[in-house]
KEBA-253692 format. One record per residue (C-alpha): residue number from 1; residue in one letter; x, y, z negated. Coordinates in Angstrom, 1 decimal, decimal comma. Example, Ala and Ser with C-alpha at 12.3 -4.5 7.8 and 13.67 -1.06 7.14 Angstrom:
KEBA-253692
<vexdren i="1" aa="a" xx="12,3" yy="-4,5" zz="-7,8"/>
<vexdren i="2" aa="s" xx="13,7" yy="-1,1" zz="-7,1"/>
//
This chain:
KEBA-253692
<vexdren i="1" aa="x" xx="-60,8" yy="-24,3" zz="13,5"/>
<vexdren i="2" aa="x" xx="-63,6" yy="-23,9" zz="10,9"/>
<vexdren i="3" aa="x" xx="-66,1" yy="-22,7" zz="13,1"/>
<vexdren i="4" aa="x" xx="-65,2" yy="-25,5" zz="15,5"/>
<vexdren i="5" aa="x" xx="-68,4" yy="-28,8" zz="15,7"/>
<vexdren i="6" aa="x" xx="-67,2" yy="-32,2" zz="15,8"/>
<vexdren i="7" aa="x" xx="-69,3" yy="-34,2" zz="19,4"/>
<vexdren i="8" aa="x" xx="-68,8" yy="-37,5" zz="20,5"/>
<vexdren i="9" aa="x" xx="-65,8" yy="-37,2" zz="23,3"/>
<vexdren i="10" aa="x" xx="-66,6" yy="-41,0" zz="24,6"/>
<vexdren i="11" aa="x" xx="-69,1" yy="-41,5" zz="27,6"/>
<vexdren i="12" aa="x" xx="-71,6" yy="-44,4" zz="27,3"/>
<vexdren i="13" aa="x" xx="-69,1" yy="-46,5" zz="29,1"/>
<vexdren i="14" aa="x" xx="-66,2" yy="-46,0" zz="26,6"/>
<vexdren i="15" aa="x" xx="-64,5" yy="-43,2" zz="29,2"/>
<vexdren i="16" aa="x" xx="-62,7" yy="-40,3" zz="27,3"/>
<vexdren i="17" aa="x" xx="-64,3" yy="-37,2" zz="28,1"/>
<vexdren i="18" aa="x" xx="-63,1" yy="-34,0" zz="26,3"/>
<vexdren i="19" aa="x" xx="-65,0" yy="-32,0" zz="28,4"/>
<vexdren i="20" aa="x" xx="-68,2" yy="-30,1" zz="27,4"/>
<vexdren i="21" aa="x" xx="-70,9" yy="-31,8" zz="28,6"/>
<vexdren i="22" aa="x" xx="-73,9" yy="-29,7" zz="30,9"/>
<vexdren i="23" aa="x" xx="-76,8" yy="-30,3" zz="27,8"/>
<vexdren i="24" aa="x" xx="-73,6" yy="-28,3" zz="25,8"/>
<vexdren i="25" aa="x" xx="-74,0" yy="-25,9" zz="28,2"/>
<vexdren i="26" aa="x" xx="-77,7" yy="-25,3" zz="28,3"/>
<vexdren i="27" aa="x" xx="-78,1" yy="-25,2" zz="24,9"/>
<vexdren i="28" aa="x" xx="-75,3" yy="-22,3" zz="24,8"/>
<vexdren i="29" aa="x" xx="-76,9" yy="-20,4" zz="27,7"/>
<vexdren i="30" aa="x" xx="-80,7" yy="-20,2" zz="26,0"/>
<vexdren i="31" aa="x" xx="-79,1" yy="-18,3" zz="22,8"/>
<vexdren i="32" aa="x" xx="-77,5" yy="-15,6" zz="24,8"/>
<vexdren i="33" aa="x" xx="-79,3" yy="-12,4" zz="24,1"/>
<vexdren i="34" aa="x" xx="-81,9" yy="-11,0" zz="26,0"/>
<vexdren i="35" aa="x" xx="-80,7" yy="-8,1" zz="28,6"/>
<vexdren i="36" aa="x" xx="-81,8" yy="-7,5" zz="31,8"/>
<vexdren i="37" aa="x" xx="-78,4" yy="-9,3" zz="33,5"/>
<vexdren i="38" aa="x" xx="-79,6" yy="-12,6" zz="31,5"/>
<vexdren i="39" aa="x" xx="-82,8" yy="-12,1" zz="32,1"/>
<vexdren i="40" aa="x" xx="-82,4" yy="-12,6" zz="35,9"/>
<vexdren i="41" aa="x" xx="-82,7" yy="-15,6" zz="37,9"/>
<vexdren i="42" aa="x" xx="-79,8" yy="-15,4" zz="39,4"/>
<vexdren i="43" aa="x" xx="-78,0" yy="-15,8" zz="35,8"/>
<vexdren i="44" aa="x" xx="-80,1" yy="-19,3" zz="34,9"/>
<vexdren i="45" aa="x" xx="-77,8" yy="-22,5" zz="35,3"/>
<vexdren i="46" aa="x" xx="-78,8" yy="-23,7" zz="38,9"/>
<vexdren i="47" aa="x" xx="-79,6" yy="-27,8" zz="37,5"/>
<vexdren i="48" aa="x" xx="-82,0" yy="-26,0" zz="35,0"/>
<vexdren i="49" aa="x" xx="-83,3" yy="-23,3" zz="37,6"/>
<vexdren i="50" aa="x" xx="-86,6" yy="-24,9" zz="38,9"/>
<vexdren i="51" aa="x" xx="-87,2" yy="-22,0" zz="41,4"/>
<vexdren i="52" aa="x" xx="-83,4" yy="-22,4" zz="43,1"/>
<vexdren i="53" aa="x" xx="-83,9" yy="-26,5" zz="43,0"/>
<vexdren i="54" aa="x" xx="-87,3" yy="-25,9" zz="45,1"/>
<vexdren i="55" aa="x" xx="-85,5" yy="-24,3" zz="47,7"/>
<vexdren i="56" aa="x" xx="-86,0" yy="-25,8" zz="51,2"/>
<vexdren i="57" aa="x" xx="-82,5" yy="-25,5" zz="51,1"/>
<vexdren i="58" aa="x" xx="-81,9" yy="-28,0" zz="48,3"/>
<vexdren i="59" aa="x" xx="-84,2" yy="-30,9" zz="50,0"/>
<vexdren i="60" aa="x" xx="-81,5" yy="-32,9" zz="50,5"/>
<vexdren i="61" aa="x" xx="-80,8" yy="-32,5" zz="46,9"/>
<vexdren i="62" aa="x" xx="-84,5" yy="-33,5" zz="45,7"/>
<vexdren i="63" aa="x" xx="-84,4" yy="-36,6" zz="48,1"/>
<vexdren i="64" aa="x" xx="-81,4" yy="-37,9" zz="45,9"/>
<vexdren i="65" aa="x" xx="-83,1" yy="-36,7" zz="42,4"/>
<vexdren i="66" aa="x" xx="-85,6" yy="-38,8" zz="43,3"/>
<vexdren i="67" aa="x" xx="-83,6" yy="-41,9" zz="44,5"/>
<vexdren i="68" aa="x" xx="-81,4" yy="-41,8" zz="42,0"/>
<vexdren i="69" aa="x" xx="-83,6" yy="-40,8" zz="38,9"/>
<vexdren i="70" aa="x" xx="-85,2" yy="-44,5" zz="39,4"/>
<vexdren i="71" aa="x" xx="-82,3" yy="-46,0" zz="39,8"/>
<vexdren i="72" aa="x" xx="-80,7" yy="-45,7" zz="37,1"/>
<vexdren i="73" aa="x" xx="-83,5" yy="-45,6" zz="34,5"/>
<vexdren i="74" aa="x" xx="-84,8" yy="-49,1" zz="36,2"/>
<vexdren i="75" aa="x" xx="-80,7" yy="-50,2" zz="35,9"/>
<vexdren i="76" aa="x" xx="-80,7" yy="-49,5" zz="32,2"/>
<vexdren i="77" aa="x" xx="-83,2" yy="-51,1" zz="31,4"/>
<vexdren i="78" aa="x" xx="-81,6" yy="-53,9" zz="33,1"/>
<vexdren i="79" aa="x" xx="-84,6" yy="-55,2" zz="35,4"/>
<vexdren i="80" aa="x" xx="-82,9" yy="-57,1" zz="38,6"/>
<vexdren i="81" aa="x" xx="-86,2" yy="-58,3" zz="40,4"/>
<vexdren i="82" aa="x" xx="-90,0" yy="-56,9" zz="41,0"/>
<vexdren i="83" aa="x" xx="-93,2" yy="-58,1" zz="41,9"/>
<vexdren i="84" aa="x" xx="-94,4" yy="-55,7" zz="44,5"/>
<vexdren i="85" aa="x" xx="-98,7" yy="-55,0" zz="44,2"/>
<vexdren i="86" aa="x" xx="-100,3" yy="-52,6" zz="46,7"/>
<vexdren i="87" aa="x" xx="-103,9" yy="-52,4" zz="46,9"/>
<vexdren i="88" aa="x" xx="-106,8" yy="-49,8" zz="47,0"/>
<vexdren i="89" aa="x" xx="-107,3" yy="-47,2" zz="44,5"/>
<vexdren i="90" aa="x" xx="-110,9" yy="-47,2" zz="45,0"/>
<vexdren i="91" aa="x" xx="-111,6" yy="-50,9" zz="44,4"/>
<vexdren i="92" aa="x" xx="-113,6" yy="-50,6" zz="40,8"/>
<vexdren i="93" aa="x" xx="-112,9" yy="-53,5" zz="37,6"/>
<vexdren i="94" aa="x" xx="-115,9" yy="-55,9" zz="37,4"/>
<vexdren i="95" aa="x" xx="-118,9" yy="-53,9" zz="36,3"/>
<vexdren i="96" aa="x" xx="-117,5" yy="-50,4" zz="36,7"/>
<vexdren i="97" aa="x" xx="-118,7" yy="-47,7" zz="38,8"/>
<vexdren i="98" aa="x" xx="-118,0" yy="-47,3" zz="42,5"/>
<vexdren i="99" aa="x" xx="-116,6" yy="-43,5" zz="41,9"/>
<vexdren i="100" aa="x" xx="-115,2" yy="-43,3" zz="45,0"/>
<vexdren i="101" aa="x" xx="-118,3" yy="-44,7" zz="47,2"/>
<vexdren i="102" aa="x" xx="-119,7" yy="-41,8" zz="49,3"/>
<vexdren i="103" aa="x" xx="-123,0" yy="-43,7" zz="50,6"/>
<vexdren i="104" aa="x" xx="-124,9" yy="-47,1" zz="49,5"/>
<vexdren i="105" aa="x" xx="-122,7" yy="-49,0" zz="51,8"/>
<vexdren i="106" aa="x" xx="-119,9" yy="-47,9" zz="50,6"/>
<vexdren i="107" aa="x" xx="-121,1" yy="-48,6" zz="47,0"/>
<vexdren i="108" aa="x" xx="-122,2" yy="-52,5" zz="47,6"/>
<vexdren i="109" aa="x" xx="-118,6" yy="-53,6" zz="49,4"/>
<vexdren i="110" aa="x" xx="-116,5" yy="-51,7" zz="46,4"/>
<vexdren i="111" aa="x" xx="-118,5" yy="-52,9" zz="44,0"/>
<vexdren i="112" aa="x" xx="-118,1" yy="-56,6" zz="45,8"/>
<vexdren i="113" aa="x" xx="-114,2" yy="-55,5" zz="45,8"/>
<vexdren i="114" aa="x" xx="-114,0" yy="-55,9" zz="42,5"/>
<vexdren i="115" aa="x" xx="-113,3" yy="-59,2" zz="42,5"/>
<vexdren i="116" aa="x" xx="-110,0" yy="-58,3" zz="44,0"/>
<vexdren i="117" aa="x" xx="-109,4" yy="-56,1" zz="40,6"/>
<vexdren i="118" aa="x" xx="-109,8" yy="-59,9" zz="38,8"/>
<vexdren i="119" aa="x" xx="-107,2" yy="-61,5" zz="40,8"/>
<vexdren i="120" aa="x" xx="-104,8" yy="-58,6" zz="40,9"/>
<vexdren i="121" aa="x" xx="-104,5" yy="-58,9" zz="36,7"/>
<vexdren i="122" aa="x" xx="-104,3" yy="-62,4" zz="36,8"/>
<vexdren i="123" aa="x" xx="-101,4" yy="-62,2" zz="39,3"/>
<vexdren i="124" aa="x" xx="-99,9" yy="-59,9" zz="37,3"/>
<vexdren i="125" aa="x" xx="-100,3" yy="-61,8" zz="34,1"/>
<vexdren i="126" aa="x" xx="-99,2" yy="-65,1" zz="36,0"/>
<vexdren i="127" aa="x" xx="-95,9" yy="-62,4" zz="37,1"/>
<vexdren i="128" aa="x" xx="-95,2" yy="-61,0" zz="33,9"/>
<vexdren i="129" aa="x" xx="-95,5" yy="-65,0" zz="32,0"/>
<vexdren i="130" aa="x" xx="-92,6" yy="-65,7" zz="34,5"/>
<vexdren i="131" aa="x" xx="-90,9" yy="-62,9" zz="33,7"/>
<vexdren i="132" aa="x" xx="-91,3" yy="-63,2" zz="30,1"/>
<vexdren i="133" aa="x" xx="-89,1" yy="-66,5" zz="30,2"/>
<vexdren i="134" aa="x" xx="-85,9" yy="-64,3" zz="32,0"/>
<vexdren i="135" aa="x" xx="-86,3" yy="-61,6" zz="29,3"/>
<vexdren i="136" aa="x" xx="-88,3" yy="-58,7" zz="31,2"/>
<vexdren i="137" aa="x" xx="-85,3" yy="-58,7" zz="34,1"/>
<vexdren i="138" aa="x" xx="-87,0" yy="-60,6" zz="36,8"/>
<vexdren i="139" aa="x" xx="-90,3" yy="-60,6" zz="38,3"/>
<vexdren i="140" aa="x" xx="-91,3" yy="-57,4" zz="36,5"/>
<vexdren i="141" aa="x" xx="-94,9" yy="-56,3" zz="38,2"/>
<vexdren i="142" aa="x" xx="-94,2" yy="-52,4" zz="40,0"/>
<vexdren i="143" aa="x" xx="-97,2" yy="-51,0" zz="41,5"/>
<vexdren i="144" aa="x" xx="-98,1" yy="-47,5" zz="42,7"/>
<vexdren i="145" aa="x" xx="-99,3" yy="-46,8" zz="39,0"/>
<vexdren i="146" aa="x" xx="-102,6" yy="-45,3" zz="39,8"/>
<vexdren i="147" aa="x" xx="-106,5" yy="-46,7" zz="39,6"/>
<vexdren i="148" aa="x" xx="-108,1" yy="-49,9" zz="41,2"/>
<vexdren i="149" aa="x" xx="-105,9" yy="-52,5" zz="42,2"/>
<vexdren i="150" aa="x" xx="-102,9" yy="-50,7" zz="40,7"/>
<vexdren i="151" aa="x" xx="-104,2" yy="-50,4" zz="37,4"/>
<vexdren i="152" aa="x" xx="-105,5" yy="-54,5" zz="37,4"/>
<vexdren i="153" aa="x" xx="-101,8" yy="-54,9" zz="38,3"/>
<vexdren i="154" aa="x" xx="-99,9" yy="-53,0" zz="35,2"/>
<vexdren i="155" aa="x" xx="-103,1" yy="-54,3" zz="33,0"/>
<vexdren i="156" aa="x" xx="-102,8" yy="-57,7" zz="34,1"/>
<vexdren i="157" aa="x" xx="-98,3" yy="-57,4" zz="32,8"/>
<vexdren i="158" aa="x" xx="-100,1" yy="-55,7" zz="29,4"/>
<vexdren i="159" aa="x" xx="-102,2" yy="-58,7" zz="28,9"/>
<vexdren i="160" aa="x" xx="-98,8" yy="-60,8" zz="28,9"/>
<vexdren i="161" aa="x" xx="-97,1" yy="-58,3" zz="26,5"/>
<vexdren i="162" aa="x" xx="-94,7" yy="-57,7" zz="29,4"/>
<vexdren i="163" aa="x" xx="-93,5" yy="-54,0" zz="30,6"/>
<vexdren i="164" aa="x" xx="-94,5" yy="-53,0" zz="34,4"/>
<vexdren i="165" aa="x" xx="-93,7" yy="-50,2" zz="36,3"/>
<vexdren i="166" aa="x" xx="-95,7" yy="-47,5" zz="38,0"/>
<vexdren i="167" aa="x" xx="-94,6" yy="-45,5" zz="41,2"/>
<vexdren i="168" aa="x" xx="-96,7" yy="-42,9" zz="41,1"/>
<vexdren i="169" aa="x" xx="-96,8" yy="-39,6" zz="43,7"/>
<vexdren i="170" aa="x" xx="-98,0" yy="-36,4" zz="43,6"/>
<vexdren i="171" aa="x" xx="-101,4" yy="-36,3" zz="45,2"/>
<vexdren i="172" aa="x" xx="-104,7" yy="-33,8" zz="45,2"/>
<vexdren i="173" aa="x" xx="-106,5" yy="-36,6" zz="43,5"/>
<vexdren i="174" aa="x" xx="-106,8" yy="-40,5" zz="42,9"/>
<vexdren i="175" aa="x" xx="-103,2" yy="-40,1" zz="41,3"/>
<vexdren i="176" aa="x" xx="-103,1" yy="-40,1" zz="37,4"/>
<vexdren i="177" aa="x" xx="-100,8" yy="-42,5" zz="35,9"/>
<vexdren i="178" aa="x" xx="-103,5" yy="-45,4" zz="34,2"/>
<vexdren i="179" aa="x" xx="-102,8" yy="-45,9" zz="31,1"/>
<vexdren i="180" aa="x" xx="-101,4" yy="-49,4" zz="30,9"/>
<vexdren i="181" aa="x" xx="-98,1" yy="-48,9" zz="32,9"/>
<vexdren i="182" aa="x" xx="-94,8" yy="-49,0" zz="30,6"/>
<vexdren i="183" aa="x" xx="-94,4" yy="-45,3" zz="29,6"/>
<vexdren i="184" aa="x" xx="-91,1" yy="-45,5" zz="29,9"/>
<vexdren i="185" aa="x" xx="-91,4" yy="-47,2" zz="33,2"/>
<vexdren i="186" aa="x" xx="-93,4" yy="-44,3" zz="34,6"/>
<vexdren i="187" aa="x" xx="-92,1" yy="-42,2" zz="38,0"/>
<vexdren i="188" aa="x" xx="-93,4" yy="-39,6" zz="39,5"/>
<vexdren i="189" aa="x" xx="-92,8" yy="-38,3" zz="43,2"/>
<vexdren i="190" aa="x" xx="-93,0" yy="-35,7" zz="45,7"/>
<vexdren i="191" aa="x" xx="-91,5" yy="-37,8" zz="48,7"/>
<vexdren i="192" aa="x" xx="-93,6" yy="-40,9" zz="50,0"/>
<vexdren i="193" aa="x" xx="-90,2" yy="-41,9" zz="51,7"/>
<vexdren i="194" aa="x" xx="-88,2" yy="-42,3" zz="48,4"/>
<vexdren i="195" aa="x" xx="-91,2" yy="-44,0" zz="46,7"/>
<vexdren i="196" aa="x" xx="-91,4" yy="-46,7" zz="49,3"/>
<vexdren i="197" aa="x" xx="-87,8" yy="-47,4" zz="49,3"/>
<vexdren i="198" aa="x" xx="-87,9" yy="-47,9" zz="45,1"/>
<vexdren i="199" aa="x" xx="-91,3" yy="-50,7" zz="46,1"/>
<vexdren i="200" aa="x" xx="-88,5" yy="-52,8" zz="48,1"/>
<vexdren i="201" aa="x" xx="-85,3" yy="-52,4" zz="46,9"/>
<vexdren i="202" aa="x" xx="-85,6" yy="-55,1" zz="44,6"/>
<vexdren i="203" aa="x" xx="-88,6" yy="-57,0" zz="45,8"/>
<vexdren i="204" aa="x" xx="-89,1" yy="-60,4" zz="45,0"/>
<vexdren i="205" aa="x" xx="-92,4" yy="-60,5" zz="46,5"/>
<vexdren i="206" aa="x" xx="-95,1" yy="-58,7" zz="47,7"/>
<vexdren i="207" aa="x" xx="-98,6" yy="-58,7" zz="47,1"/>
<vexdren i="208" aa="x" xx="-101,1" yy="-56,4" zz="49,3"/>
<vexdren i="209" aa="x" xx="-104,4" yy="-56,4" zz="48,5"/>
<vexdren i="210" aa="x" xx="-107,4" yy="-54,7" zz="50,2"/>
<vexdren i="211" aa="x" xx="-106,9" yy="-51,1" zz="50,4"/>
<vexdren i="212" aa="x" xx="-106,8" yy="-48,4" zz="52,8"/>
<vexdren i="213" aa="x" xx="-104,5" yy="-46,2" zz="54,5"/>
<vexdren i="214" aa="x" xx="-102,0" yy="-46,2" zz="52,4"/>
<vexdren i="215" aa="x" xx="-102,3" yy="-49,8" zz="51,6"/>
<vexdren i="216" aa="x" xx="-102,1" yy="-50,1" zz="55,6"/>
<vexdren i="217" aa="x" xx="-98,9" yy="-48,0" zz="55,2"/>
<vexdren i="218" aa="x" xx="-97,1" yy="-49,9" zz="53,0"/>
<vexdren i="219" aa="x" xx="-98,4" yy="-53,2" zz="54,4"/>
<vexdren i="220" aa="x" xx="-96,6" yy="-52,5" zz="58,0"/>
<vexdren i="221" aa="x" xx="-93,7" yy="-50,9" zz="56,8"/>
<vexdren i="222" aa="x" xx="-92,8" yy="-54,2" zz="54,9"/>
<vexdren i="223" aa="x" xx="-93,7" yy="-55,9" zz="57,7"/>
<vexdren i="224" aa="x" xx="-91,8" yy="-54,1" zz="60,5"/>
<vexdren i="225" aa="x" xx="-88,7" yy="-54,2" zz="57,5"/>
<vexdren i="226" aa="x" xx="-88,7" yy="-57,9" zz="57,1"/>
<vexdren i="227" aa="x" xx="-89,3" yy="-58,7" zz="61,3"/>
<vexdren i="228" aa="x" xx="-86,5" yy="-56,6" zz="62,4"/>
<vexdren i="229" aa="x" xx="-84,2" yy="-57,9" zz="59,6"/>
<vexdren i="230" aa="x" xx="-84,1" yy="-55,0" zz="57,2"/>
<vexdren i="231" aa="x" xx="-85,5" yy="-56,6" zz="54,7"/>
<vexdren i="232" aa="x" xx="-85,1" yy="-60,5" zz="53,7"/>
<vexdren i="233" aa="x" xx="-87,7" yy="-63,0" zz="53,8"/>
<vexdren i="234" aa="x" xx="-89,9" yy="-62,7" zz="50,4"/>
<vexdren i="235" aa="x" xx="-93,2" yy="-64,1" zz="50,2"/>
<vexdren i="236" aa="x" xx="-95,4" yy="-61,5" zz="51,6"/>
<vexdren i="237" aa="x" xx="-99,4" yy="-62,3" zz="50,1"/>
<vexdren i="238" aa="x" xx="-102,1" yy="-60,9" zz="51,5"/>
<vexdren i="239" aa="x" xx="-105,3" yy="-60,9" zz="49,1"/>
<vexdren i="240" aa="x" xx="-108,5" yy="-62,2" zz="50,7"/>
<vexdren i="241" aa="x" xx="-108,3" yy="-63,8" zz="54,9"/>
<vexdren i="242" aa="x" xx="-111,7" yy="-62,5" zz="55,4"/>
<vexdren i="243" aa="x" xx="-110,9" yy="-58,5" zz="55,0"/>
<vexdren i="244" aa="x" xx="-107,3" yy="-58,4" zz="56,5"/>
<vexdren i="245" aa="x" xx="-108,4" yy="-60,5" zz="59,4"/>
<vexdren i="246" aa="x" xx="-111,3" yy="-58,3" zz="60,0"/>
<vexdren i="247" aa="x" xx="-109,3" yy="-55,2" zz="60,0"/>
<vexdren i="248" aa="x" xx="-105,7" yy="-56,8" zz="61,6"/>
<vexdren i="249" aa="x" xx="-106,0" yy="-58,9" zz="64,8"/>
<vexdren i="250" aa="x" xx="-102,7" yy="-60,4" zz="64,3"/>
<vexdren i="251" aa="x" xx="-103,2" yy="-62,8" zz="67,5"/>
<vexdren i="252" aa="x" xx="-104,3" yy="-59,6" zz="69,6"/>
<vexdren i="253" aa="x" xx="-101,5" yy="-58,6" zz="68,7"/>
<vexdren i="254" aa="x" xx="-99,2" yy="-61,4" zz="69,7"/>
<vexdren i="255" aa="x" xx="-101,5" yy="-62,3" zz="72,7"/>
<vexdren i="256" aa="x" xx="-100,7" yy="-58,7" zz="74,1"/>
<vexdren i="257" aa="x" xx="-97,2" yy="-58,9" zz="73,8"/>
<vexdren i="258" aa="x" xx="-96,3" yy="-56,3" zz="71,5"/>
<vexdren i="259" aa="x" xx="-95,3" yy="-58,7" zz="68,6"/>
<vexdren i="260" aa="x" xx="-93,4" yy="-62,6" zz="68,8"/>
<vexdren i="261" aa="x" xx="-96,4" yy="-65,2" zz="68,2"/>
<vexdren i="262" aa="x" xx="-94,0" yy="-66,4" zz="64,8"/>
<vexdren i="263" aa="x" xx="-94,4" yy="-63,1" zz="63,7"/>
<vexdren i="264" aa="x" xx="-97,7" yy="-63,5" zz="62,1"/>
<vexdren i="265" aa="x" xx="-95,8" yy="-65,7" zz="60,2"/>
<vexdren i="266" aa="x" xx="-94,5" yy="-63,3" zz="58,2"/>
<vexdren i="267" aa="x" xx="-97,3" yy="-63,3" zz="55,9"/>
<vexdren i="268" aa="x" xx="-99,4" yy="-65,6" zz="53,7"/>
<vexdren i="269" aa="x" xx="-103,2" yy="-65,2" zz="53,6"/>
<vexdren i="270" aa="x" xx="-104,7" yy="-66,0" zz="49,8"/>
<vexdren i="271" aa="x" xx="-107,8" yy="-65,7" zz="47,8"/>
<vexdren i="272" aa="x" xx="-106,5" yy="-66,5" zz="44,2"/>
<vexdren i="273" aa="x" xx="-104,0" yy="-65,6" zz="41,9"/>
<vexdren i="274" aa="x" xx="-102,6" yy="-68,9" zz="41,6"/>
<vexdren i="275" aa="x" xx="-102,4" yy="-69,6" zz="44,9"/>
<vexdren i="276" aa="x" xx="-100,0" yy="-66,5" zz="45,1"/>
<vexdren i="277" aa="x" xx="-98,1" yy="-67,6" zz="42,4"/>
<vexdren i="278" aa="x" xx="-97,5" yy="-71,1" zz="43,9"/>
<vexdren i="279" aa="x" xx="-95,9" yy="-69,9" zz="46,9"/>
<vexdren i="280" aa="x" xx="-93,7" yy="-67,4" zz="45,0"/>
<vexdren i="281" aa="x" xx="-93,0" yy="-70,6" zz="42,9"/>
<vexdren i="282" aa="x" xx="-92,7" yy="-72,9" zz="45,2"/>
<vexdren i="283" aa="x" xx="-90,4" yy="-70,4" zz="47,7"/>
<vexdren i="284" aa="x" xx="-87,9" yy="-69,9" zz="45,0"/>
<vexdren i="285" aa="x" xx="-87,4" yy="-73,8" zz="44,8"/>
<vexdren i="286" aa="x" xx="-86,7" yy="-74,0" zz="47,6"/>
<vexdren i="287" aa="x" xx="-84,5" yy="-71,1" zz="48,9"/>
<vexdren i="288" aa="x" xx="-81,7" yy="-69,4" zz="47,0"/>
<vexdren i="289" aa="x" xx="-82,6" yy="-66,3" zz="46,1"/>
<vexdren i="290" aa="x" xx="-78,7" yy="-64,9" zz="45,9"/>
<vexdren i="291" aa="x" xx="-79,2" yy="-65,3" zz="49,9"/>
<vexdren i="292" aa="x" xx="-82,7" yy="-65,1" zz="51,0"/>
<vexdren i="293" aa="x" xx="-83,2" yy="-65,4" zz="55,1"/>
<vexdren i="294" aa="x" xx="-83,3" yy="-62,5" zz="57,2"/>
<vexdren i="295" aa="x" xx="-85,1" yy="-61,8" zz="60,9"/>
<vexdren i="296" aa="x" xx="-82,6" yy="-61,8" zz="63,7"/>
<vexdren i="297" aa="x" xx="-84,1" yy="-58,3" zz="64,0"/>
<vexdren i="298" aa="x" xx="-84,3" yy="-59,5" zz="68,0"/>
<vexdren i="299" aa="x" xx="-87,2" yy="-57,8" zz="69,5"/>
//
C-alpha cells in the first residue's frame, strides 16, 4: 500500500471512475525497458501508434478524429453560434504585395482586391462586437484560418478583443495558420469533407467573399445545402455584385432550367461590412433563430 499513488477517481462530469485512465497507461508503457520485444511496433499502444492510426484501414477512424476532435474542444469552450467567412487566400491587405500574382494582370485586380481584405475585418469586428455582448458564445467569426480574406477575418475578431476560430487544412502551400486566429481555437485537417461540415454545423451566417476554387467550393455546397433543405435559411452574403455576377450567371442558370428562379434568392449581394451586418441584424429580428426556415428540398 506504500508504494501505491493517490489520482483523482472522478471524471470531469462528477462520474466515479476507478479505472486507470489511457494517459496512466502511456506514461507506464514509455518506462518499460528497452529490448527488442518493446522495441517493436507491434508492442506501441495502438491510440499512440501514429504508423497503425495512418493505416488505410483506420480511415474511418481518422474521419471521426477529426469530427469529433472540433467538437468537443469548440463545446467546451462553450461557443453555440458562428459567423461563417470564406474568401480568397490571395487577396493582399491594403498596400501589401500581390504574392500570389503570376503576371501584371493578375497583380492590378489583387492588388484592387484588397479592398475586400478592408471589409472582411470590419465584418469581423462588427461579428465579434455582437458577440462580445453574449459572452464569446454566439456569432464567434470561424474562417478557413489561412492568408487574405481569412486572415482580415480572425484580424478583424482581434481588433474587438474577441477569440475566432481557424479551420485550417493540410495543403502544399497557401496554408499556414496567420497569426491572429485564437490559438486555442486553431484545427488542422487532412479531410476537406470533415472541415466543411465543422464551417456549417453551427452557422449563423455566411459570408463569401471573392475567392477562387475553393471559395467556389464552399460557396455551392452551402448553397445546394440550404436549396435542398439540409441546411436552414441563414443569411448567405456575398461580398461585392460586380465580381460574383461576372463569374455566376445566376439567371442563366434559372433561365435554363437547371435551378427554381427563387433560388437565386438564396443569397444577398453586398459591398460593405455594414450592410452585411444589417441583414444578419435585421434577420435575427425577425425570425427565431431556435427554428430558422428550411427549403422544401423539392427539386
Amino acid at each position: 500500500m506504500g508504494r501505491m499513488k493517490k489520482r483523482a477517481l472522478r471524471r470531469r462530469g462528477g462520474v466515479w471512475d476507478p479505472l486507470a485512465d489511457s494517459q496512466q497507461s502511456r506514461q507506464r508503457a514509455s518506462t518499460v525497458p528497452l529490448t527488442p520485444q518493446s522495441a517493436s511496433p507491434t508492442y506501441r499502444l495502438a491510440y499512440v501508434d501514429d504508423d497503425f492510426l495512418c493505416r488505410e484501414e483506420l480511415r474511418p477512424v481518422r474521419l471521426q478524429l477529426e469530427l469529433l476532435k472540433t467538437e468537443m474542444m469548440l463545446a467546451e469552450r462553450g461557443i453555440n453560434s458562428t459567423v461563417v467567412m470564406f474568401g480568397g487566400a490571395r487577396i493582399p491587405e491594403p498596400g501589401g504585395a500581390a504574392w500570389a500574382a503570376k503576371n501584371e494582370t493578375q497583380r492590378r485586380n489583387l492588388e484592387a482586391a484588397s479592398v475586400y481584405y478592408t471589409e472582411a475585418r470590419k465584418f469581423a469586428r462588427l461579428c465579434s462586437e455582437q458577440s462580445a455582448k453574449l459572452g464569446h458564445k454566439e456569432y464567434v467569426v470561424v474562417t478557413g484560418g489561412g492568408p487574405g480574406v481569412m486572415e482580415a477575418g480572425n484580424r478583424g475578431a482581434a481588433d474587438a478583443g474577441a477569440p475566432s476560430i481557424g479551420l485550417n487544412i493540410v495543403l502544399p502551400h497557401e496554408q499556414a495558420p496567420n497569426r491572429y486566429v485564437t490559438p486555442e481555437l486553431s484545427f488542422n485537417f487532412h479531410y476537406f469533407a470533415i472541415r466543411k461540415m465543422h464551417f456549417l454545423l453551427r452557422a449563423r451566417a455566411v459570408a463569401v467573399f471573392p475567392g477562387g476554387f475553393g471559395t467556389l467550393d464552399e460557396l455551392f455546397e452551402t448553397m445546394t445545402l440550404m436549396q435542398t433543405g439540409r441546411l436552414a435559411l441563414v443569411p448567405l452574403l456575398l461580398f461585392g455584385e460586380k465580381f460574383w455576377r461576372s463569374i455566376i450567371n445566376f439567371e442563366a442558370l434559372a433561365e435554363f432550367g437547371t435551378i427554381a428562379p427563387n433560388d437565386i434568392d438564396l443569397v444577398h449581394f453586398v459591398d460593405t461590412a455594414e450592410q452585411a451586418w444589417d441583414i444578419i441584424a435585421r434577420f435575427y429580428e425577425t425570425v427565431d433563430p431556435s427554428s430558422l426556415p428550411m427549403a422544401s428540398g423539392r427539386r
